[in-house]
C-alpha positions as CSV (number, residue, x, y, z in Angstrom):
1,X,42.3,-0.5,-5.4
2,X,38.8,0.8,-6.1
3,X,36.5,-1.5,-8.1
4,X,35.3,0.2,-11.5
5,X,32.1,-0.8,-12.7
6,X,30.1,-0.7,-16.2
7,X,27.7,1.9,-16.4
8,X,24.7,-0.8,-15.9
9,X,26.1,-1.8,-12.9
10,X,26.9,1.4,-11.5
11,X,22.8,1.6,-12.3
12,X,21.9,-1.3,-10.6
13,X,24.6,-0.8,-8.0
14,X,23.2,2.8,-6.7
15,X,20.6,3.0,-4.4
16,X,19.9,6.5,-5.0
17,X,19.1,5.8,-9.4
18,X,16.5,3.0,-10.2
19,X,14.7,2.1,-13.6
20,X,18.0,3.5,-15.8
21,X,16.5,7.1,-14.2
22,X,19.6,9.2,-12.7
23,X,18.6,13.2,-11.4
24,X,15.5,14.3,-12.7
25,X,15.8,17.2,-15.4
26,X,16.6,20.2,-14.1
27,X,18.2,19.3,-10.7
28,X,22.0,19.4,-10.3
29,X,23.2,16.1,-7.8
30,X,23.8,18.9,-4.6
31,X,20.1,19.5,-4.9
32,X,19.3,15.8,-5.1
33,X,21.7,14.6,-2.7
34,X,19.9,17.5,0.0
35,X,16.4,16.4,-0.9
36,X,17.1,12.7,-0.9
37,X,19.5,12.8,3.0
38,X,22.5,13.0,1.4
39,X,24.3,9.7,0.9
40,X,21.0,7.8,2.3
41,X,23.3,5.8,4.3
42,X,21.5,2.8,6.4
43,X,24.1,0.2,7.9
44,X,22.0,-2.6,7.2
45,X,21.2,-2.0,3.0
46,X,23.8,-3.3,1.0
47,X,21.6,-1.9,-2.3
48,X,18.5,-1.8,-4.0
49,X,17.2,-2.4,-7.3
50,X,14.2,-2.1,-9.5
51,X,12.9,-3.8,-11.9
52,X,8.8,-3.5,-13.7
53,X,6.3,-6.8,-13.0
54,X,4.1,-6.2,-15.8
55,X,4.4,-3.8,-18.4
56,X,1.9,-0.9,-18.7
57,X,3.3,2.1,-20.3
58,X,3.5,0.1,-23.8
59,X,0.8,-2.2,-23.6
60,X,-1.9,1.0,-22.2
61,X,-2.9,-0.6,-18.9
62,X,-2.1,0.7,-15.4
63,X,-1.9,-1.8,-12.3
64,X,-2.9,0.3,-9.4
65,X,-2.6,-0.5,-5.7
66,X,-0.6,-3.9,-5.1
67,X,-1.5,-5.7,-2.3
68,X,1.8,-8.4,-1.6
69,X,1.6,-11.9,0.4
70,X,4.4,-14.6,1.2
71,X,4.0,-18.1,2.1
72,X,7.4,-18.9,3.6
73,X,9.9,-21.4,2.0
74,X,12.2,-24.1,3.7
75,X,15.3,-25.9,3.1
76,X,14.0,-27.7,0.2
77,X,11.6,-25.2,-1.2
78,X,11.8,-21.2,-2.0
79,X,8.7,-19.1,-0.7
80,X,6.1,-18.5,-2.8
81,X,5.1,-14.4,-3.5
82,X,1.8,-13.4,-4.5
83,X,0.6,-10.1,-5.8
84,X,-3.0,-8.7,-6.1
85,X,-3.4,-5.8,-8.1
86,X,-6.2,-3.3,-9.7
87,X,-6.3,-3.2,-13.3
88,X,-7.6,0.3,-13.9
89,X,-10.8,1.1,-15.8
90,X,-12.0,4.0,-14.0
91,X,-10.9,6.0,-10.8
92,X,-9.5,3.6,-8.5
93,X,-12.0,1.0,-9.7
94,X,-11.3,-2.2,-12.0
95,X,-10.9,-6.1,-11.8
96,X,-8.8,-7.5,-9.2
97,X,-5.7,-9.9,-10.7
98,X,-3.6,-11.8,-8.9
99,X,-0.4,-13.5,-9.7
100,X,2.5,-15.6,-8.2
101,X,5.9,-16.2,-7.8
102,X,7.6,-19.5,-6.8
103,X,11.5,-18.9,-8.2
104,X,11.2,-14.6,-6.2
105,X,10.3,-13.4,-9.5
106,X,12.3,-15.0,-12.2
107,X,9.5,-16.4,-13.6
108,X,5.9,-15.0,-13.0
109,X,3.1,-16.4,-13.3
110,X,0.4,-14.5,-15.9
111,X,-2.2,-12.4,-13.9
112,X,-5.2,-14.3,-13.4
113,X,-8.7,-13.1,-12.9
114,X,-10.3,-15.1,-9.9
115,X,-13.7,-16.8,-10.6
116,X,-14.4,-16.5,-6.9
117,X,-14.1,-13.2,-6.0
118,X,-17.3,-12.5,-7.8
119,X,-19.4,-9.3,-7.6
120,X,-22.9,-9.3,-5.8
121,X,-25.3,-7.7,-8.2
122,X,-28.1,-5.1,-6.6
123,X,-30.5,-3.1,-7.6
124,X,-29.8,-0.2,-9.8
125,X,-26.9,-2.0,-11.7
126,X,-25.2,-1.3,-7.9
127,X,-22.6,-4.2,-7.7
128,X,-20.8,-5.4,-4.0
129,X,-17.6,-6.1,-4.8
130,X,-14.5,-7.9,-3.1
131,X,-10.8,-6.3,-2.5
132,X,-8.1,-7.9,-0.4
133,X,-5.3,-7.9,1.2
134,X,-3.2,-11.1,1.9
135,X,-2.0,-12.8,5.3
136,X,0.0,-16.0,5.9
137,X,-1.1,-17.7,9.1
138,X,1.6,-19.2,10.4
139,X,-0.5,-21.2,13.3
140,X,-2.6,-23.3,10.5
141,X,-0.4,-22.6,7.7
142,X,-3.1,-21.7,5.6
143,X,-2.8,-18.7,3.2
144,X,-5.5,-16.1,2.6
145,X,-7.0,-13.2,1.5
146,X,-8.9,-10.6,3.7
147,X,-10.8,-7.9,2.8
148,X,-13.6,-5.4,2.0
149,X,-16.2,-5.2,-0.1
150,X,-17.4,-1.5,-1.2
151,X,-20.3,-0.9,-3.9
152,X,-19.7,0.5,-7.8
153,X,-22.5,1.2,-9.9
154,X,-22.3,0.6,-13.6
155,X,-23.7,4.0,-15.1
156,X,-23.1,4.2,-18.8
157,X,-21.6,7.0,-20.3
158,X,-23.4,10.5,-21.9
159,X,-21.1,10.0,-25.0
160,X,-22.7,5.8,-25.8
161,X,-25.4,5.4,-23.1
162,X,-25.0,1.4,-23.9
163,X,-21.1,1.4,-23.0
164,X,-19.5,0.5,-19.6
165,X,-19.1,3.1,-17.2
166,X,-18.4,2.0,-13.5
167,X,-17.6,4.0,-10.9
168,X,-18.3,4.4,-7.2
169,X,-21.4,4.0,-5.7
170,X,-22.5,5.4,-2.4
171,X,-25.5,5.0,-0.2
172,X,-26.4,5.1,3.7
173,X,-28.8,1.8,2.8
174,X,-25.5,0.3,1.8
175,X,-22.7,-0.9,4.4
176,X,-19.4,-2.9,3.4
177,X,-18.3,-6.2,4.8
178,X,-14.7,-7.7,6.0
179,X,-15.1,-10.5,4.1
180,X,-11.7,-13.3,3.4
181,X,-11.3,-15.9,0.7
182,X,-9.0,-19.3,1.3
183,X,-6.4,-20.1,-1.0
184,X,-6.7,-23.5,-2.2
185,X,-3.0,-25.3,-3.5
186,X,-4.7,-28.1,-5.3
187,X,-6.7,-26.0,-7.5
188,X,-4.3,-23.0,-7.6
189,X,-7.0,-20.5,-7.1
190,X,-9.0,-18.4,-3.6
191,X,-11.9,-20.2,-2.7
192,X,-15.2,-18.5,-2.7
193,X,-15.4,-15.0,-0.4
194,X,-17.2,-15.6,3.0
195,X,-18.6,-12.2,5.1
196,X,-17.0,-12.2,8.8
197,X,-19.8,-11.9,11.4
198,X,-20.1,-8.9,13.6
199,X,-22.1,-7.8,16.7
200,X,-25.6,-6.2,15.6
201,X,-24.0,-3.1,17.7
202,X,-20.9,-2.7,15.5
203,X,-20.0,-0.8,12.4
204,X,-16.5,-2.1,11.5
205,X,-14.3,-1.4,9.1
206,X,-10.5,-3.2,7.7
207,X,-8.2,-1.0,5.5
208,X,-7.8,-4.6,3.1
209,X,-4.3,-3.4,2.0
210,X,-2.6,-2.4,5.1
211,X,-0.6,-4.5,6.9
212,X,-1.5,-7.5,9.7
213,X,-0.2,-8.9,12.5
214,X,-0.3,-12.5,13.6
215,X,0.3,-12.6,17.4
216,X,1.8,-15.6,19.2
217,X,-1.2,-17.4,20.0
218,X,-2.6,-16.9,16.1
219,X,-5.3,-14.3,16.9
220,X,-4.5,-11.8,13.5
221,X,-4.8,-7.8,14.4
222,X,-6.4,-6.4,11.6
223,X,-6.4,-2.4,10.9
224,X,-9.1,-0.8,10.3
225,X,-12.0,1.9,11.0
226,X,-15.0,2.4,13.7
227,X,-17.8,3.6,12.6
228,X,-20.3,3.0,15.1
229,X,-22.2,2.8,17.7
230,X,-21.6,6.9,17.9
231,X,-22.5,8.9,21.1
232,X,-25.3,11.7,20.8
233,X,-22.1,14.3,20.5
234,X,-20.6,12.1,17.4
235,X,-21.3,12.0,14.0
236,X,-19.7,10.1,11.0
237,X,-18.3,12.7,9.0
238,X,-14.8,11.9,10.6
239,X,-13.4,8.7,9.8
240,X,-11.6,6.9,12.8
241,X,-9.5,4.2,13.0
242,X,-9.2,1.1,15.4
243,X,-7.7,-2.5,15.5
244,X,-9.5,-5.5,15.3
245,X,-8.3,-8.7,16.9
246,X,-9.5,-11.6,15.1
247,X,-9.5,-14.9,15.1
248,X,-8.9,-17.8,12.7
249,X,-9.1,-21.6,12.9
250,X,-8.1,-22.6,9.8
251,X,-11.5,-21.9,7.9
252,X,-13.2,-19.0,9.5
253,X,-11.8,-16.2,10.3
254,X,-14.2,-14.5,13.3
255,X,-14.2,-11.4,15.4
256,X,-13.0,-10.8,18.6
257,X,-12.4,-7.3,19.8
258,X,-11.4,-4.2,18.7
259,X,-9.3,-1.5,20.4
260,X,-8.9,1.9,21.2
261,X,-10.7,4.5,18.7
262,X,-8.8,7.1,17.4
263,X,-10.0,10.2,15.6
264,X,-8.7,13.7,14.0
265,X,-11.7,16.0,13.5
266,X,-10.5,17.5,10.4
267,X,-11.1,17.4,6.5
268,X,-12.3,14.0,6.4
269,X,-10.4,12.6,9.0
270,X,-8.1,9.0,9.3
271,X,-7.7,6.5,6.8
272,X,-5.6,3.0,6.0
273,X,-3.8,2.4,9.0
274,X,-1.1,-0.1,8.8
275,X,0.7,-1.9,12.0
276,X,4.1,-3.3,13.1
277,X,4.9,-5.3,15.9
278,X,9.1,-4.4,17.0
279,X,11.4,-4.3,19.8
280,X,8.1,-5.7,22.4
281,X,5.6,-3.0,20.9
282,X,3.2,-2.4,18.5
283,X,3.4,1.0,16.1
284,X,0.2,2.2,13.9
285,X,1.2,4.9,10.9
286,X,-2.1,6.8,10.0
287,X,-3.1,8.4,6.5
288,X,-5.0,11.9,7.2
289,X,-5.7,14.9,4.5
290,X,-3.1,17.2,5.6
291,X,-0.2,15.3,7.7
292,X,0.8,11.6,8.7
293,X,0.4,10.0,12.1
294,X,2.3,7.4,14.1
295,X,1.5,5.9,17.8
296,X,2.6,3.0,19.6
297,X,1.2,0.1,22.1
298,X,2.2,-2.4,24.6
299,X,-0.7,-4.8,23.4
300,X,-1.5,-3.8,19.9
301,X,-5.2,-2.7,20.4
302,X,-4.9,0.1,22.9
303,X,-2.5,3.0,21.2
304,X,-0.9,6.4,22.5
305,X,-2.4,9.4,21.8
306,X,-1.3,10.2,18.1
307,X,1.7,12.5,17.3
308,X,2.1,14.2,13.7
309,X,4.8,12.2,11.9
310,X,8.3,14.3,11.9
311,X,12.1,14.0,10.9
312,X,14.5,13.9,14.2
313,X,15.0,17.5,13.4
314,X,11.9,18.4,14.0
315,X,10.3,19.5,10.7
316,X,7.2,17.7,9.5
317,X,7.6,14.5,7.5
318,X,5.7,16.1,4.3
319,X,3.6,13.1,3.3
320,X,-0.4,14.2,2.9
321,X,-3.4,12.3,1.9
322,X,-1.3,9.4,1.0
323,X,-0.5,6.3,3.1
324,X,2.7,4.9,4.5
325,X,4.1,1.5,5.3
326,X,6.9,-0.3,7.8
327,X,9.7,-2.3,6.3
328,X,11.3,-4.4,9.6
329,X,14.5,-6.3,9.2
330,X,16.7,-7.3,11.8
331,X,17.1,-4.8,14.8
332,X,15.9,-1.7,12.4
333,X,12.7,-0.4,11.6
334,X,11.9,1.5,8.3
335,X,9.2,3.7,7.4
336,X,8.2,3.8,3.6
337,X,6.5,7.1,2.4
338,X,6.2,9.9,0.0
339,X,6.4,13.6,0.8
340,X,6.8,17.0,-0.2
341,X,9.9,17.6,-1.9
342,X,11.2,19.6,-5.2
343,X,11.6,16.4,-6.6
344,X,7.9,15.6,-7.1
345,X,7.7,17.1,-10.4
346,X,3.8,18.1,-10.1
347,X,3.0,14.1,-9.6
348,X,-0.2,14.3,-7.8
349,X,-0.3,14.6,-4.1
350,X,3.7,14.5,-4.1
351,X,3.1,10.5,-4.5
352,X,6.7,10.2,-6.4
353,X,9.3,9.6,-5.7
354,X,8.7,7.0,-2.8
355,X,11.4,7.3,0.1
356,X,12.2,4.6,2.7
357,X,14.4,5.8,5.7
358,X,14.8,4.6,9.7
359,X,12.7,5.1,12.4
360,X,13.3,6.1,15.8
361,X,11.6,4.1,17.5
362,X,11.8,5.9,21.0
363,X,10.9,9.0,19.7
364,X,8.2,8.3,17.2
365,X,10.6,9.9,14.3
366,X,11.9,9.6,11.0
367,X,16.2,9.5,10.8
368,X,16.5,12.5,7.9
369,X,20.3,11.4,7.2
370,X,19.0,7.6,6.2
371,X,16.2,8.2,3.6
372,X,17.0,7.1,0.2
373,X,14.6,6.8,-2.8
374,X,13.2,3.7,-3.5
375,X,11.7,4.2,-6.5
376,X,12.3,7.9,-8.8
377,X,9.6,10.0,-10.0
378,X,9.1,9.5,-13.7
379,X,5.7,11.5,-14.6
380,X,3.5,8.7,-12.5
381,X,1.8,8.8,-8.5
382,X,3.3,5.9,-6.7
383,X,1.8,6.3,-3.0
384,X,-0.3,3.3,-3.3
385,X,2.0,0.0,-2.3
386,X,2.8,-3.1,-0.2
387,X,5.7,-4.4,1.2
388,X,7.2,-8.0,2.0
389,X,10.0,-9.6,3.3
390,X,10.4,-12.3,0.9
391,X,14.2,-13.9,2.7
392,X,16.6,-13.2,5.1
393,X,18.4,-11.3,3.0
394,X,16.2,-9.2,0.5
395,X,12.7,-7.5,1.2
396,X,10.6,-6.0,-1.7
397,X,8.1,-2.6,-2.4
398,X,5.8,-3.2,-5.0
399,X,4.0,-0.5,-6.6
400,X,1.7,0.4,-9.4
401,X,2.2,3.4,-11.7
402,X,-0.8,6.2,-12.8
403,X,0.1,8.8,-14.9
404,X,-1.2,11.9,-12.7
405,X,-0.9,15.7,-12.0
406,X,0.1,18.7,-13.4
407,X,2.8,18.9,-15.6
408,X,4.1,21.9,-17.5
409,X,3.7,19.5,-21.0
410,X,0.1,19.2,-20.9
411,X,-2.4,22.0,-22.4
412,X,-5.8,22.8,-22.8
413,X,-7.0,21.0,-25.9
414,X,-4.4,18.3,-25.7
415,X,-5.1,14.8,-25.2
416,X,-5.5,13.7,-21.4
417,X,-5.5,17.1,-20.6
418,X,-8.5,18.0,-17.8
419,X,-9.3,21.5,-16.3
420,X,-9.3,20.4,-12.4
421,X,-7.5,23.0,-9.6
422,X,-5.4,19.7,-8.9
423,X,-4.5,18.4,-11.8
424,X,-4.0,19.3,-15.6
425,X,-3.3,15.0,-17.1
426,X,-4.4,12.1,-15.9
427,X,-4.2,8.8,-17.9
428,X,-5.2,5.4,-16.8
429,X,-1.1,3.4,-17.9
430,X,1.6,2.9,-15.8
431,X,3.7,-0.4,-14.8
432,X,3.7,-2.9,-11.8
433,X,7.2,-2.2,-9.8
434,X,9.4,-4.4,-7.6
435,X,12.0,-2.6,-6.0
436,X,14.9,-5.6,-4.1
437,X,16.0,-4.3,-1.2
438,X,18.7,-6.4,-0.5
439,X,20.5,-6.8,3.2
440,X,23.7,-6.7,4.5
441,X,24.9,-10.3,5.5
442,X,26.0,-9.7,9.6
């Protein structure tokens, strides 16, 4: 006999609805079931479900960008989740929060400015300032954070000259730092951020929020950029990526070597790289402007050639100028991403709704039949995330809402309304997400 359920739990139970949000307006289920792989069927899923961190559609806040860390649990003691997050003020600018878990998100702890990750004033009212990533080190068992520090300038504003306006400051006199911070359990808190040292030769950069990889004998790889030393036939106006190798003893994290560069000469070229160690081999997805990337290794610093991500049909995967991450559980590797689709709803950069489906690992290709939404598109860009596997049994994709794009609603002389070729609203609220995706027991 087939087991009814209450409409909630039907809800909660679907993998395809999340946040109480069925089909979009406007779409019958045929068009949503072919947009979203049919039945989204991966053996491994039993279902997901979402649920929102911290509120930001009714308290006018956005949290932008999560960055998500885990230091593992034992028999006598559930793992501990942390959460860094942007809290908007300007365009992809704001103070860093952080905040923690210790029951997987029953109970969270309230977001907590650090005291440590403090800004380095210049000249100019040019600030240095801090953001990170986090890594576990499994070798010391230390927890950190590690980073990137870029440069914001606080300009005023023609409206109040006196009031706070930061936003991005750029400068060829000025050149970031991978910089990490310690967590310290007694206090509760990151210790004070330390600069890692490079070679005088190199220009080096880490993509803070992408994700790490801890090797057996504890050296970290760290994605990131390579900007330099350039041949005479080489400029800087395409960014290319590399991977660092790094070492850390418990206090200081140092450089080792970095890998093979890799560029695309067009628009502005690659950006936040993320890695994933599976099956004996390392895989790299790439950001670029128009198209995704993939490539593999056997070592994790010298990668293939790189091939334009693409469904196992053949067609393009769809997702532009917005990164993607790997979700890994068991024997199956899962690519998360947004894309093209009529389900984006004139969300900025097609960054709603955010898929997750299998990769092929062979072939360098996405499994069209498995995606499945992870989170729906409800008038907000999503493509800035992070991923963890928090158990055994349940991993979790956090990201922050941004109210972005063009949307029939929005007018000329209305509130949030801007005259832009990209976009007609834009409006600095939106929630922190956690979307369970919970495993099969095998």
């Amino acid at each position: 006999m087939k087991k009814k359920y209450s409409r909630r739990e039907f809800v909660k139970r679907n993998s395809l609805i999340g946040l109480g949000s069925a089909v979009p307006f406007g779409l019958t289920s045929s068009i949503y079931d072919s947009l979203s792989g049919g039945t989204g069927k991966s053996a491994q899923i039993d279902r997901s479900e979402n649920e929102i961190i911290l509120h930001g559609r009714r308290n006018n806040q956005a949290w932008f960008e999560p960055a998500v860390g885990v230091i593992p649990g034992n028999r006598n003691k559930l793992p501990q989740v942390f959460v860094r997050a942007t809290l908007l003020t300007g365009n992809d600018i704001g103070p860093q929060v952080f905040l923690k878990t210790d029951d997987l998100g029953k109970i969270w702890s309230n977001p907590a400015l650090c005291q440590n990750w403090t800004k380095v004033p210049l000249d100019d009212n040019v600030f240095e300032e801090p953001w990170f990533g986090f890594c576990y080190h499994s070798l010391t068992d230390r927890f950190l954070a590690i980073g990137y520090t870029h440069f914001v300038q606080d300009a005023g504003s023609k409206v109040s000259p006196h009031n706070k306006c930061e936003g991005h400051y750029r400068s060829p006199e000025l050149k970031g730092s991978i910089v990490y911070s310690l967590w310290d359990p007694v206090k509760a808190d990151f210790e004070s951020w330390l600069r890692m040292e490079l070679p005088d030769t190199l220009n080096l950069g880490i993509y803070y929020n992408g994700q790490f990889h801890e090797k057996d004998d504890g050296t970290i790889l760290i994605p990131g950029y390579y900007r330099g030393p350039l041949k005479e036939s080489e400029n800087d106006k395409y960014t290319a990526v590399t991977v660092l190798r790094c070492k850390f003893n418990g206090t200081d994290l140092q450089y080792i070597e970095h890998g093979t560069i890799h560029s695309i000469n067009e628009v502005r070229g690659l950006a936040e790289p993320s890695v994933v160690y599976f099956r004996g081999k390392f895989f790299m997805t790439i950001r670029h402007d128009l198209r995704a990337y993939v490539t593999s290794s056997e070592d994790g610093l010298h990668y293939d050639e790189l091939k334009a991500w693409c469904f196992d049909d053949g067609e393009e995967l769809g997702n532009y100028n917005t990164q993607q991450k790997w979700l890994k559980h068991n024997d199956t590797l899962y690519l998360v991403y947004n894309r093209k689709s009529e389900l984006n709803n004139g969300v900025f950069r097609s960054r709603a709704p955010l898929f997750m489906a299998e990769v092929d690992a062979d072939r360098l290709m996405v499994r069209r039949k498995t995606e499945r939404i992870v989170f729906p598109e409800k008038g907000a860009r999503m493509g800035n995330f992070n991923i963890a596997n928090v158990s055994d049994t349940e991993s979790w994709v956090v990201t922050g809402e941004w109210l972005e794009g063009r949307f029939s609603h929005s007018k000329e002389g209305d509130r949030f309304w801007v005259d832009n070729e990209n976009i007609n609203y834009i409006r600095y609220i939106g929630d922190l997400l956690l979307a369970r995706v919970n495993w099969n027991q095998v």
